[in-house]
Backbone as numpy.savetxt, mean C-alpha at the origin, in Angstrom:
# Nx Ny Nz CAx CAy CAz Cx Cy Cz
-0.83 2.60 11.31 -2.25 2.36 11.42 -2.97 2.81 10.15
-2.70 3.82 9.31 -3.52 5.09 8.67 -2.99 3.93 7.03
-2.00 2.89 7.15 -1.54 2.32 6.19 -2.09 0.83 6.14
-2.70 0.43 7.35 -3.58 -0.65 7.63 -4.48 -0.58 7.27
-5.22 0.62 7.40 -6.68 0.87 7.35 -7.00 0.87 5.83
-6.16 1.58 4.98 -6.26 1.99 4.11 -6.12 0.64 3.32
-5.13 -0.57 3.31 -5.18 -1.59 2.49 -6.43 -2.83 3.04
-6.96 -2.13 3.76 -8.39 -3.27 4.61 -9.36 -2.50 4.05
-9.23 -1.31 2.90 -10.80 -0.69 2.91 -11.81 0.25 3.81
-10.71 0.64 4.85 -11.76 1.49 6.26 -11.20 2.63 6.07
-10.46 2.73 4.82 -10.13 4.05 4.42 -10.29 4.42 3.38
-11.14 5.34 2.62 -10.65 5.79 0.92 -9.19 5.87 0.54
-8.82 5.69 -0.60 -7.02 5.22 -0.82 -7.19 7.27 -1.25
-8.64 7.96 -1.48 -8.41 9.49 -1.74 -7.76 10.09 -0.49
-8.34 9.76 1.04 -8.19 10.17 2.19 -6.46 9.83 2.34
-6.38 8.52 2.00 -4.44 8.28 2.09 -3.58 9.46 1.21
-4.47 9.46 0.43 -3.59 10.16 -0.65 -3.30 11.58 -0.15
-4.27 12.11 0.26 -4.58 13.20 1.06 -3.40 13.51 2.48
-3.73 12.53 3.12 -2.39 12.10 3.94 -1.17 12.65 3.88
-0.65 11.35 2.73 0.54 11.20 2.12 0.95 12.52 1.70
0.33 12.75 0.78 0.76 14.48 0.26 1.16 15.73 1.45
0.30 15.51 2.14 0.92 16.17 3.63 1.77 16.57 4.16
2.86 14.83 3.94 3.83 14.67 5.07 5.09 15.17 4.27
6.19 15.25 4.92 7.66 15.90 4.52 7.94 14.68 3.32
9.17 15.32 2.13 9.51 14.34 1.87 9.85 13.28 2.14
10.68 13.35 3.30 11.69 12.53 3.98 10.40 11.58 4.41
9.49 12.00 5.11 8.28 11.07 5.81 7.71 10.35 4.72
7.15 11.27 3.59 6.85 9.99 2.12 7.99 8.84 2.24
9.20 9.39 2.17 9.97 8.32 1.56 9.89 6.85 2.36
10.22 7.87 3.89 10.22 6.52 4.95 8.54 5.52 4.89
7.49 6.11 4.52 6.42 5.44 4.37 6.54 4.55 3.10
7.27 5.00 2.46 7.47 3.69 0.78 8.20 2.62 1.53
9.33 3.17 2.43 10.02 1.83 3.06 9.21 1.15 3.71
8.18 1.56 4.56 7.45 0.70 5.52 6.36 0.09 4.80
5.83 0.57 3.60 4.95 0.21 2.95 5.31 -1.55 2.27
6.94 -1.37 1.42 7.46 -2.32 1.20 7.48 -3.61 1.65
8.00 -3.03 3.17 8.28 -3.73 4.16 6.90 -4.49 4.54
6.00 -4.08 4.03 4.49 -4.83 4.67 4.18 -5.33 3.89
4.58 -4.95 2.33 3.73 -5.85 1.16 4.71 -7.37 1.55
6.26 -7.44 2.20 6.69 -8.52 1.97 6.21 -9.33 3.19
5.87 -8.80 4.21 5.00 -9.18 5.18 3.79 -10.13 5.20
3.30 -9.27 3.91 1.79 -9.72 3.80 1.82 -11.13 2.14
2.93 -11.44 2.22 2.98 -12.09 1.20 2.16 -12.01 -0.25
2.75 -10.82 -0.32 2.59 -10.03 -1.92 3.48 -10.65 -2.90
2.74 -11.00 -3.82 3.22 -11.96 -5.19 3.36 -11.18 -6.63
4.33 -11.83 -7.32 4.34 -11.27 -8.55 3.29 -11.00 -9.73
2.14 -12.47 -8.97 0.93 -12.69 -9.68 0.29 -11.21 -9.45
0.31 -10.93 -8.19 -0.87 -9.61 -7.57 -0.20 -8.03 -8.48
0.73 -8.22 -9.14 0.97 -6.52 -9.70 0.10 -6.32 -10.98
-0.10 -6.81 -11.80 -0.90 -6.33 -12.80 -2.33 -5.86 -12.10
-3.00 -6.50 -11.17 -4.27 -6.10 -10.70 -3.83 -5.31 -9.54
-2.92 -5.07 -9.14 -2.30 -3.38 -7.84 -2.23 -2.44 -8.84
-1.80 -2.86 -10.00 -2.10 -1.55 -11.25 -3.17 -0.65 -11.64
-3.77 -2.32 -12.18 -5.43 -1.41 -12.61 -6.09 -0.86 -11.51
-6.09 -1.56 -10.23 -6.65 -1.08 -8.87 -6.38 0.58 -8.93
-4.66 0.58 -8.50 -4.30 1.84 -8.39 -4.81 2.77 -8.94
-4.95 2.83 -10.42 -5.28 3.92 -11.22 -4.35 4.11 -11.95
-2.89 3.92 -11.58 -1.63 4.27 -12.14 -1.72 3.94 -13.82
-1.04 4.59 -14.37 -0.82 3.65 -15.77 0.68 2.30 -15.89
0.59 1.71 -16.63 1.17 0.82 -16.50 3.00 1.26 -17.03
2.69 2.30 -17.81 3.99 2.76 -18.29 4.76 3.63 -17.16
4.62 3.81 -15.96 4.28 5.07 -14.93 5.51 4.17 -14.28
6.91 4.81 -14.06 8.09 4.31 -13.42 7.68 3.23 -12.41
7.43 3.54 -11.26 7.05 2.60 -9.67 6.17 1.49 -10.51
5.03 1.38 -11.73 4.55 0.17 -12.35 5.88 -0.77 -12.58
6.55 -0.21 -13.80 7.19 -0.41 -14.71 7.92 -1.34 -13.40
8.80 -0.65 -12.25 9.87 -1.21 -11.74 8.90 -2.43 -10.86
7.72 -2.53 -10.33 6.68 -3.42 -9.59 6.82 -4.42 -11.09
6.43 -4.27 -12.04 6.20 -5.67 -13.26 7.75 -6.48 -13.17
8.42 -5.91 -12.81 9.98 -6.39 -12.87 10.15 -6.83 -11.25
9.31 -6.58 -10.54 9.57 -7.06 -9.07 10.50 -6.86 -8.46
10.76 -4.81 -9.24 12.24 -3.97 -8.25 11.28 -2.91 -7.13
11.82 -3.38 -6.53 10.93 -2.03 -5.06 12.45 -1.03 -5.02
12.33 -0.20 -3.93 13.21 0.65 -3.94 12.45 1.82 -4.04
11.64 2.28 -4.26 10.12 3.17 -4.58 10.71 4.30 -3.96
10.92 4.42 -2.80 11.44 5.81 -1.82 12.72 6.35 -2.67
13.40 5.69 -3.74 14.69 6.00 -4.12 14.10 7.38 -5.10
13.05 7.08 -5.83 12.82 8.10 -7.08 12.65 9.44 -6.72
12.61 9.64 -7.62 12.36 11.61 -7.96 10.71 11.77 -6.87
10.92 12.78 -6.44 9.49 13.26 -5.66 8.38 12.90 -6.45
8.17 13.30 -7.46 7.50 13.53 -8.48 6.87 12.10 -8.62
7.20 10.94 -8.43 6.49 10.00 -8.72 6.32 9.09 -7.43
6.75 9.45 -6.28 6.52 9.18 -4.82 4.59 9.46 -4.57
3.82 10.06 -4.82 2.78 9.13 -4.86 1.98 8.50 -5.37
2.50 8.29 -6.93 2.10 7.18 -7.79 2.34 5.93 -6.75
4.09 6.09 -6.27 4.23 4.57 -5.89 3.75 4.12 -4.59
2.90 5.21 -3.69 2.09 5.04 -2.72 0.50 4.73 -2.94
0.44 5.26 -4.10 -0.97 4.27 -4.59 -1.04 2.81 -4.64
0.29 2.44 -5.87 0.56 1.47 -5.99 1.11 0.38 -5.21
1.48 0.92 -3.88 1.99 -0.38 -3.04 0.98 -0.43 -1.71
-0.17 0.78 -1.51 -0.86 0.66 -1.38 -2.14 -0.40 -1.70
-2.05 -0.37 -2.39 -2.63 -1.30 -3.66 -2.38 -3.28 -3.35
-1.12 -3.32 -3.61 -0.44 -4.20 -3.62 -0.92 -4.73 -1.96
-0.53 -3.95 -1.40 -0.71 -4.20 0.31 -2.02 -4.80 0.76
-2.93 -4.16 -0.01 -4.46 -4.17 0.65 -4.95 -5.72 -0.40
-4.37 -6.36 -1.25 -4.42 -7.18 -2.27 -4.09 -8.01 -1.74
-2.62 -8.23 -1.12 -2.32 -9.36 -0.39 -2.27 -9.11 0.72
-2.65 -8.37 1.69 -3.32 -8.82 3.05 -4.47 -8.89 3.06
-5.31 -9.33 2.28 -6.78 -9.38 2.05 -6.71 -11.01 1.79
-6.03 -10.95 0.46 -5.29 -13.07 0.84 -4.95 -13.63 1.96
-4.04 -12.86 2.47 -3.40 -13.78 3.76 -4.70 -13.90 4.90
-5.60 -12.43 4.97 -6.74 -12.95 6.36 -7.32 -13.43 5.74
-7.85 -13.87 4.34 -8.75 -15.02 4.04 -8.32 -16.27 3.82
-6.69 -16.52 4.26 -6.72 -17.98 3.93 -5.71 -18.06 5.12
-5.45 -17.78 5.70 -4.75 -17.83 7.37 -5.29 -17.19 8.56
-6.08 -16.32 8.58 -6.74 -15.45 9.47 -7.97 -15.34 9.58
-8.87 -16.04 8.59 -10.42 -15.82 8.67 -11.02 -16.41 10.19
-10.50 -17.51 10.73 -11.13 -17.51 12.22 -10.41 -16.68 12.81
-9.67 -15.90 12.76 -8.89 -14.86 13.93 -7.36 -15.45 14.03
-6.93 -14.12 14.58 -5.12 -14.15 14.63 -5.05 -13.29 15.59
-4.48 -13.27 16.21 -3.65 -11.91 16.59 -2.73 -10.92 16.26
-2.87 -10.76 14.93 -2.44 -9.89 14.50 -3.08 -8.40 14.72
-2.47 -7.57 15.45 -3.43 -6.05 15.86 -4.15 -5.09 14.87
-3.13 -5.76 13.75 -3.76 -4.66 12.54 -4.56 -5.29 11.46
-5.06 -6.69 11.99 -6.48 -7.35 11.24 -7.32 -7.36 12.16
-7.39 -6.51 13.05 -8.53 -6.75 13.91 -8.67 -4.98 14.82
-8.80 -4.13 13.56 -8.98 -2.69 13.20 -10.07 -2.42 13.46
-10.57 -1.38 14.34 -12.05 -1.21 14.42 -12.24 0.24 12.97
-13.38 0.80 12.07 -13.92 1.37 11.48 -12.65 3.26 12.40
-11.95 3.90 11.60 -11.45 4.98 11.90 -12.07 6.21 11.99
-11.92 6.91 13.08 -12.39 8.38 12.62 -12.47 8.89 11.38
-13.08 10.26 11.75 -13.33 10.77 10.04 -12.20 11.57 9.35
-10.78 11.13 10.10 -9.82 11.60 9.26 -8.90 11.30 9.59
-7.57 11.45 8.54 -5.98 10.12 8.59 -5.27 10.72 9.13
-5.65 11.34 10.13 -4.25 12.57 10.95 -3.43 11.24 12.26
């Protein structure tokens, strides 16, 4: 949910970040897998990484960029240390192209549960 919200805008990506930093490694990592797993969901394109970049904040030389311009995921594999660069960044990516897909498949409605999100409490617990 707290990964829905956040690529629809009903979340600050500061409040995710906030989150993310939180959880165990092991829980970061498994969230890069599920994160993945949604950008391919949400039909995330090779076109959309240069602007999941600048979005992010990340720099472009910044490993999880570098391996996104080459269109290698695997993100949960790296060193801690750059596990939430690549949660910005596929963050990013996520909220980019599921923002495409409900405006050009979903704008009259879907049933999809997690485009039809009401506004979240005041925090990502």
């Amino acid at each position: 949910m707290v990964l829905n919200e956040l690529a629809q805008g009903l979340r600050p990506l500061t409040e995710g970040i906030q989150w993310f930093e939180g959880l165990s490694e092991d829980d970061k990592r498994g969230v890069l897998r599920a994160l993945e797993l949604f950008c391919g969901q949400a039909h995330a394109r090779e076109s959309d990484v240069a602007e999941s970049i600048r979005r992010s904040g990340i720099r472009p030389t910044h490993t999880p960029a570098v391996m996104l311009t080459k269109w290698r995921f695997g993100m949960d594999r790296l060193p801690t240390y750059e596990l939430t660069k690549s949660f910005r960044l596929l963050v990013t990516l996520l909220g980019i192209a599921d923002t495409r897909r409900r405006t050009l498949y979903c704008a009259g409605g879907c049933g999809h549960a997690w485009h039809n999100l009401a506004s979240p409490p005041g925090n990502a617990s």
